[in-house]
Structure formats: structure tokens, C-alpha cells
Biopython code that builds the backbone (N, CA, C, O; Angstrom):
import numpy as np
from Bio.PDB.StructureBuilder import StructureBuilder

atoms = [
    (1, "UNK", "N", (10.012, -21.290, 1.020)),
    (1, "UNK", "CA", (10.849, -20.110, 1.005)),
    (1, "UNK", "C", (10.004, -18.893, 0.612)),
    (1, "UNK", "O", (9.058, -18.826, -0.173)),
    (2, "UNK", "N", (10.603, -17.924, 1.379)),
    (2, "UNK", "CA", (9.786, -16.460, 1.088)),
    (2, "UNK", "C", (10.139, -15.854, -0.002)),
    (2, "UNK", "O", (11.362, -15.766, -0.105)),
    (3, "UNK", "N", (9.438, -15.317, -1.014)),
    (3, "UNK", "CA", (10.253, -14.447, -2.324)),
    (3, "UNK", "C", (10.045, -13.152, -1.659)),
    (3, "UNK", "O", (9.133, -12.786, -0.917)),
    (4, "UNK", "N", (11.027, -12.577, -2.063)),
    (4, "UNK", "CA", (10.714, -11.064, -1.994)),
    (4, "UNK", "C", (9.566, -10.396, -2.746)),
    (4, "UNK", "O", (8.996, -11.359, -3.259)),
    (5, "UNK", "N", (8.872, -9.247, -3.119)),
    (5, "UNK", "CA", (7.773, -8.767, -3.868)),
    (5, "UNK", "C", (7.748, -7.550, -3.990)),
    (5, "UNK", "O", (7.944, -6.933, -2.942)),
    (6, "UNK", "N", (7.525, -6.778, -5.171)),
    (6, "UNK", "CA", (7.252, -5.817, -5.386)),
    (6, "UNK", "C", (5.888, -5.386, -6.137)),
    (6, "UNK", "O", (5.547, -5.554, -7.308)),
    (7, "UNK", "N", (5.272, -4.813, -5.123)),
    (7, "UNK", "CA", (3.575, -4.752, -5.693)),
    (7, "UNK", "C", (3.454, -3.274, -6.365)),
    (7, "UNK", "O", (3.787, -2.295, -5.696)),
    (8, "UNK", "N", (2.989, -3.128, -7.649)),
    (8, "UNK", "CA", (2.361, -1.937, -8.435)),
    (8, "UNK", "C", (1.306, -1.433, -8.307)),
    (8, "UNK", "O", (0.382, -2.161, -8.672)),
    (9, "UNK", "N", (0.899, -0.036, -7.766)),
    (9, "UNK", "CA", (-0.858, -0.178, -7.892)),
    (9, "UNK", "C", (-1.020, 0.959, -8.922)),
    (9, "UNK", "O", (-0.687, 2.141, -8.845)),
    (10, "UNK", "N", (-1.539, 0.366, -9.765)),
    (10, "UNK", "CA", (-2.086, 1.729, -11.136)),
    (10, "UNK", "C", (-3.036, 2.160, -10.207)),
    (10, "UNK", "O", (-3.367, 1.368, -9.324)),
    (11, "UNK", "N", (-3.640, 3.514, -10.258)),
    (11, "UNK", "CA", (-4.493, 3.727, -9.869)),
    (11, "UNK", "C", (-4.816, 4.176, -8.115)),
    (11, "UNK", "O", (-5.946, 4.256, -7.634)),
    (12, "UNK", "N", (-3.617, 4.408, -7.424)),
    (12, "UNK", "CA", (-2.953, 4.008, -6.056)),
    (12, "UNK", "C", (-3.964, 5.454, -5.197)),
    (12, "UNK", "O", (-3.734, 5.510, -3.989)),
    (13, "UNK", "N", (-4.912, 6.454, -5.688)),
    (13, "UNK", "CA", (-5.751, 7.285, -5.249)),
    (13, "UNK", "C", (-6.989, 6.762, -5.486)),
    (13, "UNK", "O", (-7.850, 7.636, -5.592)),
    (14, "UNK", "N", (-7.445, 5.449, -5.625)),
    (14, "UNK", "CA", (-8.739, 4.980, -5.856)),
    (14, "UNK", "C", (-9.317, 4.352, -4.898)),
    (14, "UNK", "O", (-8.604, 4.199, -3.907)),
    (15, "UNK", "N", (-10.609, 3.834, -4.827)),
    (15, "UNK", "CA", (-11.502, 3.151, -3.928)),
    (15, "UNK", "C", (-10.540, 2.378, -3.905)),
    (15, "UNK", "O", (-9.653, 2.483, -3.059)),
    (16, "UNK", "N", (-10.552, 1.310, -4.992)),
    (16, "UNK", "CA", (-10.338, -0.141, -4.789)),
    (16, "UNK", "C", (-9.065, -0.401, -4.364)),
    (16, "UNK", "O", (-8.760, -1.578, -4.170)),
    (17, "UNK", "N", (-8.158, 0.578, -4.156)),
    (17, "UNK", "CA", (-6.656, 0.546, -3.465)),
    (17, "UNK", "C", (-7.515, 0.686, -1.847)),
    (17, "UNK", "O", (-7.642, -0.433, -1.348)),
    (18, "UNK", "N", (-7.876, 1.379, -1.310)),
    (18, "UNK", "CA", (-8.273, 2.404, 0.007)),
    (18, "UNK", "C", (-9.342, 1.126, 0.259)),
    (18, "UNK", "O", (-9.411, 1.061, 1.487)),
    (19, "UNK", "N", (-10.203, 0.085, -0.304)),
    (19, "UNK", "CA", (-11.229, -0.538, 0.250)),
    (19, "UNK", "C", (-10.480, -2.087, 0.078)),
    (19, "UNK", "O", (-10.509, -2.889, 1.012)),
    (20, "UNK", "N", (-9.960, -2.330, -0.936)),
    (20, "UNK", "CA", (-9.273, -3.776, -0.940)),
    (20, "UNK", "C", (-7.871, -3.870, -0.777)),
    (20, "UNK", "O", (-7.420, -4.498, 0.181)),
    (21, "UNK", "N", (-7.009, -3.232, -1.730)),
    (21, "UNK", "CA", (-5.930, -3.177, -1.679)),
    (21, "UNK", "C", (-4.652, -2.837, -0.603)),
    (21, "UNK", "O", (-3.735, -3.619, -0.352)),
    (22, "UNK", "N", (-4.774, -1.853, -0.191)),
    (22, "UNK", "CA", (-3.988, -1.935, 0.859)),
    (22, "UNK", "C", (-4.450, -2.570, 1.895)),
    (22, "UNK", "O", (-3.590, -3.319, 2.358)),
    (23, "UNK", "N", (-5.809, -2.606, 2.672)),
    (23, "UNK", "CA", (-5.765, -3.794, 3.374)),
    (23, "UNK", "C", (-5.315, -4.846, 2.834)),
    (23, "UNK", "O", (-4.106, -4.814, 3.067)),
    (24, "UNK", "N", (-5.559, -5.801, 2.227)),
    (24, "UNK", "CA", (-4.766, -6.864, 1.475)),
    (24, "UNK", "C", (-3.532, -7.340, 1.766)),
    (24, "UNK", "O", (-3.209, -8.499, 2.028)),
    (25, "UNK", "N", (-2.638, -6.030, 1.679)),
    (25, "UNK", "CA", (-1.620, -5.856, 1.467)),
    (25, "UNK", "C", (-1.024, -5.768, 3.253)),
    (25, "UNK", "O", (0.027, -6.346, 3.531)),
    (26, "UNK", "N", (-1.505, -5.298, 3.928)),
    (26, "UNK", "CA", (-1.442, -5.061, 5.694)),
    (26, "UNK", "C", (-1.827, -6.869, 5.739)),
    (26, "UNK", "O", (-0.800, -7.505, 5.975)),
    (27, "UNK", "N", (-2.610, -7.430, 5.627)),
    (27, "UNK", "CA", (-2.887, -8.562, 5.945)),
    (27, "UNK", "C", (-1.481, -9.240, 5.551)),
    (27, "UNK", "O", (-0.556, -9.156, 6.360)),
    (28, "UNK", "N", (-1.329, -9.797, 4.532)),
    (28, "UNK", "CA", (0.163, -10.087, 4.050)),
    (28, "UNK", "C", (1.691, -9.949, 4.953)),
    (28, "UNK", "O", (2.664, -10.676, 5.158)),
    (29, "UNK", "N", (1.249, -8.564, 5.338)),
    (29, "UNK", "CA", (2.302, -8.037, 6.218)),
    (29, "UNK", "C", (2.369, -8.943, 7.796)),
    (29, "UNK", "O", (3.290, -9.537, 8.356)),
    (30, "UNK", "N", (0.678, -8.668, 8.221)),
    (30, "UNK", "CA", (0.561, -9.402, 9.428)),
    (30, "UNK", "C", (0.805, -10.664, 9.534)),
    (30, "UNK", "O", (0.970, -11.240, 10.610)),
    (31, "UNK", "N", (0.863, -11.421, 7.933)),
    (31, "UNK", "CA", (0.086, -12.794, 8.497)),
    (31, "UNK", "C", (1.742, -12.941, 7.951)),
    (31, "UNK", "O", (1.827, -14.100, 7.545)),
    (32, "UNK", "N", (3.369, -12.104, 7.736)),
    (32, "UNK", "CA", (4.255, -12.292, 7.677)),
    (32, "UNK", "C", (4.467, -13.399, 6.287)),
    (32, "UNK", "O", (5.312, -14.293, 6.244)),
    (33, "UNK", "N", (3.477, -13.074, 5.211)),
    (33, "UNK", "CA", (3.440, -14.218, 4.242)),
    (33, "UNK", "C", (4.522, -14.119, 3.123)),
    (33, "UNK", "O", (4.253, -14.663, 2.052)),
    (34, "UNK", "N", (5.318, -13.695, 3.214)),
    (34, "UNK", "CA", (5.926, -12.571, 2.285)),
    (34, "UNK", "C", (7.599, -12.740, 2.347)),
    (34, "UNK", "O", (7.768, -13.654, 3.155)),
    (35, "UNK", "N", (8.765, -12.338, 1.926)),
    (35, "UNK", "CA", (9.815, -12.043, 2.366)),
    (35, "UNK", "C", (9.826, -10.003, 1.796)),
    (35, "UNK", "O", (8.963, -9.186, 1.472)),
    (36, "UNK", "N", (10.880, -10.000, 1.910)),
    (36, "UNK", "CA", (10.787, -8.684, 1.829)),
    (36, "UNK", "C", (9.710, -7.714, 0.527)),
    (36, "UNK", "O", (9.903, -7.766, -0.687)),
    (37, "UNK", "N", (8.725, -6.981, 1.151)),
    (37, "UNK", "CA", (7.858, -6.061, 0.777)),
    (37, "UNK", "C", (7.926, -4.943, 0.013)),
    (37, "UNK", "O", (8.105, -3.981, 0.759)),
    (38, "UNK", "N", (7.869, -4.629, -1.091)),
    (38, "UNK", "CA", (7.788, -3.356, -1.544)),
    (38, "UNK", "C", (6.635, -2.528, -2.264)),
    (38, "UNK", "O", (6.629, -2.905, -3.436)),
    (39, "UNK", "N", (5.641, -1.545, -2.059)),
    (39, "UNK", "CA", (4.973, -1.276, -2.556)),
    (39, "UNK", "C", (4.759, 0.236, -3.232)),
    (39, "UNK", "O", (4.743, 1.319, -2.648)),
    (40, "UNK", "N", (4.618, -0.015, -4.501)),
    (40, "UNK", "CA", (5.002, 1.108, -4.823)),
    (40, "UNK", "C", (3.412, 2.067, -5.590)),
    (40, "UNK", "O", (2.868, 1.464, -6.515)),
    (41, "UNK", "N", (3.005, 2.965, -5.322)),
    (41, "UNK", "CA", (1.535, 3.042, -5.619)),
    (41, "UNK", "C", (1.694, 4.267, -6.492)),
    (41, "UNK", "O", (2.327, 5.155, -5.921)),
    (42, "UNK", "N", (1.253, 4.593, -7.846)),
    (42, "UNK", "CA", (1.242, 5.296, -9.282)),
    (42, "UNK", "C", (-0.070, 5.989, -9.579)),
    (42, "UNK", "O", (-1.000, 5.183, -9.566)),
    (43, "UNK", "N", (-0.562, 7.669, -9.937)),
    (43, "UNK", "CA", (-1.547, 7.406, -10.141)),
    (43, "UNK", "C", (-1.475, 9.091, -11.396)),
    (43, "UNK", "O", (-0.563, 9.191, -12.218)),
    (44, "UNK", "N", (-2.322, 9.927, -11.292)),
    (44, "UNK", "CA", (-2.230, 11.217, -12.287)),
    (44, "UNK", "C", (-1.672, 12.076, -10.946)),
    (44, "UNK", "O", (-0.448, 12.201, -10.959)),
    (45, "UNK", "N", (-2.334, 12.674, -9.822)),
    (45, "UNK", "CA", (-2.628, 14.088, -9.614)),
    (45, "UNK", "C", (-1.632, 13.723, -8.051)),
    (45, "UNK", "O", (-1.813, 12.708, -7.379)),
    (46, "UNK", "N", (-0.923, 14.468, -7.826)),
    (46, "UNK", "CA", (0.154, 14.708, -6.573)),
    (46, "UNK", "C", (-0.450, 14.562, -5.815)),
    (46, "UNK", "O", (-1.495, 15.183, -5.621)),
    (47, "UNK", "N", (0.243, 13.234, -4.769)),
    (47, "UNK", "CA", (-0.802, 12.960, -3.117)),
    (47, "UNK", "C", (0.169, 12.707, -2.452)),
    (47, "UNK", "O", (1.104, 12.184, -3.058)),
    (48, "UNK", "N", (0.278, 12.884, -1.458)),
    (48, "UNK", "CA", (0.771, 12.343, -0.102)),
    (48, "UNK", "C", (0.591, 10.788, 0.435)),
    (48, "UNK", "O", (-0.463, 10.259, 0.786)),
    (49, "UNK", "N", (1.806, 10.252, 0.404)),
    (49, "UNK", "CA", (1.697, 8.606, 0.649)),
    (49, "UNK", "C", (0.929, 8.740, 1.799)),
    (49, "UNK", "O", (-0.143, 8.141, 1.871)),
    (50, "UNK", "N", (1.362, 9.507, 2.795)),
    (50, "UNK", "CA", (0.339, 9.112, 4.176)),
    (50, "UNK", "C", (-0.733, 9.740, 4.343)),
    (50, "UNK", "O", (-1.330, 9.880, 5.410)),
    (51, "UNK", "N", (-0.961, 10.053, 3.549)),
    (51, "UNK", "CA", (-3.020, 10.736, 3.650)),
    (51, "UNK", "C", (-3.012, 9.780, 2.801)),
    (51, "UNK", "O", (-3.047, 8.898, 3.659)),
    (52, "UNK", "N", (-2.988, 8.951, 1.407)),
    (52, "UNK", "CA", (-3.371, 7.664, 0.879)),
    (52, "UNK", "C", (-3.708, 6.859, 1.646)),
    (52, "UNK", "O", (-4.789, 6.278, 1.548)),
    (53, "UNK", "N", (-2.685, 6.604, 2.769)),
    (53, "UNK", "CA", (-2.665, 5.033, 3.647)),
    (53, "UNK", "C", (-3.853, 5.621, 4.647)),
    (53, "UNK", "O", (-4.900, 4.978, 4.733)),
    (54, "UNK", "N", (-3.694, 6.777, 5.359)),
    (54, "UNK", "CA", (-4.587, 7.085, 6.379)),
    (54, "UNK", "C", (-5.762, 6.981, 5.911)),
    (54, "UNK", "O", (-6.557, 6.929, 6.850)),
    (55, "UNK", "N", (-6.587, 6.890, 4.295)),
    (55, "UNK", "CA", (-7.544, 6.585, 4.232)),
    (55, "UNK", "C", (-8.220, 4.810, 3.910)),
    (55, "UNK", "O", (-9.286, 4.253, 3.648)),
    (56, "UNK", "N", (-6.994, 4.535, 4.110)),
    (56, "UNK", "CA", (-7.059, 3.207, 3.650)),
    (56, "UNK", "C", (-6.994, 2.654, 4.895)),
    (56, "UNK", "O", (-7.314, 1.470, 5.003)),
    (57, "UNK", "N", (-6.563, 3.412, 6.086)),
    (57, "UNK", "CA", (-6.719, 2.902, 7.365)),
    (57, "UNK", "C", (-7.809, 2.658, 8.208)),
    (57, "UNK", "O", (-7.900, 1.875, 9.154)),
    (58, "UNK", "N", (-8.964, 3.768, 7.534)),
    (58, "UNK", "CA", (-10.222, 3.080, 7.718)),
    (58, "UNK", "C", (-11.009, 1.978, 7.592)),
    (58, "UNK", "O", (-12.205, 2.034, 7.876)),
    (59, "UNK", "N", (-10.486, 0.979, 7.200)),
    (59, "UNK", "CA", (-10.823, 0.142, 6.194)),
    (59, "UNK", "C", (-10.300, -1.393, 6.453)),
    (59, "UNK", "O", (-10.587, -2.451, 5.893)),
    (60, "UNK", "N", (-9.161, -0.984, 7.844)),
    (60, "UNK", "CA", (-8.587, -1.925, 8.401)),
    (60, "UNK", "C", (-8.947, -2.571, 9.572)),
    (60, "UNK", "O", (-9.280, -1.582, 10.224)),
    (61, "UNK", "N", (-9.139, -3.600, 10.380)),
    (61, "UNK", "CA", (-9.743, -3.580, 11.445)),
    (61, "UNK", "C", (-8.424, -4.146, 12.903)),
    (61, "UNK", "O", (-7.527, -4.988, 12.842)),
    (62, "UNK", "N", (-8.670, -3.637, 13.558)),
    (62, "UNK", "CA", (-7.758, -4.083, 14.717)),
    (62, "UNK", "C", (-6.404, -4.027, 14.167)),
    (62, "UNK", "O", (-5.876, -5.079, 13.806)),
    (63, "UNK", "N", (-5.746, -2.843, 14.058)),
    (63, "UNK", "CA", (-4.940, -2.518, 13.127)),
    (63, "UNK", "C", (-3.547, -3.065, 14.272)),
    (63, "UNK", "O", (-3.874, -2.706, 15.403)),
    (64, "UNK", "N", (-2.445, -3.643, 14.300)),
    (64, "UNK", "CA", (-1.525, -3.355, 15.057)),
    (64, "UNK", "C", (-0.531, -2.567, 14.577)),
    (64, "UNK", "O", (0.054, -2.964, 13.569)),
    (65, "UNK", "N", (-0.160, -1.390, 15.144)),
    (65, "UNK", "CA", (0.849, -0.200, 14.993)),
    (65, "UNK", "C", (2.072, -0.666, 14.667)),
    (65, "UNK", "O", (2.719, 0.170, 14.037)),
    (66, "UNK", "N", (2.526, -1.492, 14.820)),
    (66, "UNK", "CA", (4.330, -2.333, 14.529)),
    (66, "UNK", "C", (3.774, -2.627, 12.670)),
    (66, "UNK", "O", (4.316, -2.034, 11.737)),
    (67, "UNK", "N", (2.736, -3.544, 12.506)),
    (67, "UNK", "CA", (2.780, -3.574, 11.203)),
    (67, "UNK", "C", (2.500, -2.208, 10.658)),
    (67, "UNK", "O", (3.237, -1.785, 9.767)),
    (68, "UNK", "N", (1.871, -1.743, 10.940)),
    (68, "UNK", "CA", (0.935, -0.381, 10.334)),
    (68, "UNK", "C", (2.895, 0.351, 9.824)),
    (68, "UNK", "O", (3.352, 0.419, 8.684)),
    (69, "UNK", "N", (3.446, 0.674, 10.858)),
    (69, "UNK", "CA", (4.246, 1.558, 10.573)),
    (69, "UNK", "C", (5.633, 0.564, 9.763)),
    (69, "UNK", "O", (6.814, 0.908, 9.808)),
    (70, "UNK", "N", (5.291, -0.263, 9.302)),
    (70, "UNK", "CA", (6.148, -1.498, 8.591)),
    (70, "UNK", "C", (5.514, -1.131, 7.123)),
    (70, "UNK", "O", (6.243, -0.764, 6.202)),
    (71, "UNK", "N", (4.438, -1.230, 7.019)),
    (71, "UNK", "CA", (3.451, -0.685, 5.486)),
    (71, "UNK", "C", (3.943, 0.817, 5.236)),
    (71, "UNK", "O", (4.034, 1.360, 4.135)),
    (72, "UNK", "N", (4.224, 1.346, 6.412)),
    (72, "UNK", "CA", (4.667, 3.246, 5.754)),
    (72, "UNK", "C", (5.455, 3.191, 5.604)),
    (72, "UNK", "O", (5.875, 3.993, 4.770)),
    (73, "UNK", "N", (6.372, 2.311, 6.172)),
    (73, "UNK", "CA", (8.048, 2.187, 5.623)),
    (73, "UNK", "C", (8.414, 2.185, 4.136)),
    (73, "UNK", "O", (9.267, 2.797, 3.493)),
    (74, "UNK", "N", (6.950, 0.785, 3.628)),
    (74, "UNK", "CA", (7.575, 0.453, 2.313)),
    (74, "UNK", "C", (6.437, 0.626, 1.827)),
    (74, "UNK", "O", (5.857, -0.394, 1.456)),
    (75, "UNK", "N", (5.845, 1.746, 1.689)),
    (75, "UNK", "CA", (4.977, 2.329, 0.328)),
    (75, "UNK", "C", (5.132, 3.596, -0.082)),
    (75, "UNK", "O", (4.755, 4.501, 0.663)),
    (76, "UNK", "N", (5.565, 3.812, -1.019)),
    (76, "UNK", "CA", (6.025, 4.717, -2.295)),
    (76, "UNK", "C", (5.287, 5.112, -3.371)),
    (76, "UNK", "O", (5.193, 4.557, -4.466)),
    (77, "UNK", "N", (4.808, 6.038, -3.009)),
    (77, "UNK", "CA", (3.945, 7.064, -4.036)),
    (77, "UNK", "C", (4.642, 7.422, -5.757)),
    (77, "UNK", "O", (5.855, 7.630, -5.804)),
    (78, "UNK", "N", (4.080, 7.459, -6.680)),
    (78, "UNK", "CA", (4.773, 8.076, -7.723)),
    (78, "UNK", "C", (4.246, 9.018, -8.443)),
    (78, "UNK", "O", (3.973, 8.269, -9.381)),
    (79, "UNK", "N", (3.759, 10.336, -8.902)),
    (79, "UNK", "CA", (3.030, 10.616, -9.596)),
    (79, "UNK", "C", (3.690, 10.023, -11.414)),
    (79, "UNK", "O", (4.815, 9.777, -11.848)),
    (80, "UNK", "N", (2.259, 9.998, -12.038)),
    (80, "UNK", "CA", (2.671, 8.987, -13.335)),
    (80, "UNK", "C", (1.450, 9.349, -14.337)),
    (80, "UNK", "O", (0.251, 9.142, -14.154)),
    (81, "UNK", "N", (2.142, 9.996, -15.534)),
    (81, "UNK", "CA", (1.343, 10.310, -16.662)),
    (81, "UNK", "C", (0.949, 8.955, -17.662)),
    (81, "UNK", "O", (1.624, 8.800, -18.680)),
    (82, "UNK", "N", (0.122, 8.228, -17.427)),
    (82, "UNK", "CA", (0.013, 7.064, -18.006)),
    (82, "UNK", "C", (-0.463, 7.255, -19.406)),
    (82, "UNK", "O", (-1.057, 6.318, -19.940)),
    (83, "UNK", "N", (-0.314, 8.100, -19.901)),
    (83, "UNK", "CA", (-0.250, 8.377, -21.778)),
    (83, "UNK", "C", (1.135, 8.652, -22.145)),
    (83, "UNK", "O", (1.404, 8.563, -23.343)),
    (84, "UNK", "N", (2.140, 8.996, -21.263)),
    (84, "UNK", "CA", (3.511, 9.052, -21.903)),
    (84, "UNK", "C", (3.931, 7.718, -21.883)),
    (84, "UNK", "O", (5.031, 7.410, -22.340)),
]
sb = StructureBuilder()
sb.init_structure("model")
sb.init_model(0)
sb.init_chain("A")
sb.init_seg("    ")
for serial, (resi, resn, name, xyz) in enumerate(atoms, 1):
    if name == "N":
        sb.init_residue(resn, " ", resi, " ")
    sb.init_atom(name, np.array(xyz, "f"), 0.0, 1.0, " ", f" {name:<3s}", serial, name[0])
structure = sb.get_structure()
């Protein structure tokens, strides 16, 4: 049985989101491993979910567009003061 998931990324403007993480996370999607997806990405300074992913799209290979636009569906930016 599939669980549903909700993934956190501290740090969601960094390399290691843009070089591991969201690919990772597209793989998951493709390889349908999952039941329902949620990703929600946290970091200091105001960004745009889709300039995040678009750089993380570099990073992907043989991307198919049905998943791709399945990952923009369910990723959610937050800005987040992590000392309060």
C-alpha cells in the first residue's frame, strides 16, 4: 500500500535541494512510488516556487512534462524565520 507523504525541505534555496533533492523527489514521482505527494520547501529570503524548480530542472535528465508539471502542482514555497 501507498502512504501518502509530506516532504519538508529546510533550506529549499540551496544546492543540495536544486542538485539532489528535488530530483529525488521527480524520480519518486516518475517511478509513481508514492501515494499522494506533498512538498513543501522553507527557507530565509522570498523566492518564487518556479524559478526554485526551474533550477532544479537542470539537474534532471529526460525530464517528462506530465510529471514535471505534477511536481509544480505540489510544491509549496514558505518563507521561514528559523530563529523564531
Amino acid at each position: 500500500m501507498k502512504e501518502n507523504l509530506t516532504i519538508i525541505i529546510m533550506g529549499a534555496t540551496g544546492d543540495l535541494t536544486k542538485l539532489k533533492l528535488i530530483p529525488s523527489i521527480y524520480g519518486l514521482l516518475k517511478n509513481k512510488t508514492t501515494g499522494k505527494l506533498s512538498v513543501i520547501g522553507v527557507a530565509f529570503l522570498p523566492a518564487d516556487p518556479n524559478a526554485i524548480l526551474n533550477e532544479c530542472r537542470k539537474n534532471i535528465e529526460d525530464i517528462d512534462e506530465n510529471v514535471w508539471n505534477e511536481l509544480k502542482k505540489i510544491f509549496h514555497y514558505q518563507v521561514l524565520d528559523f530563529n523564531k
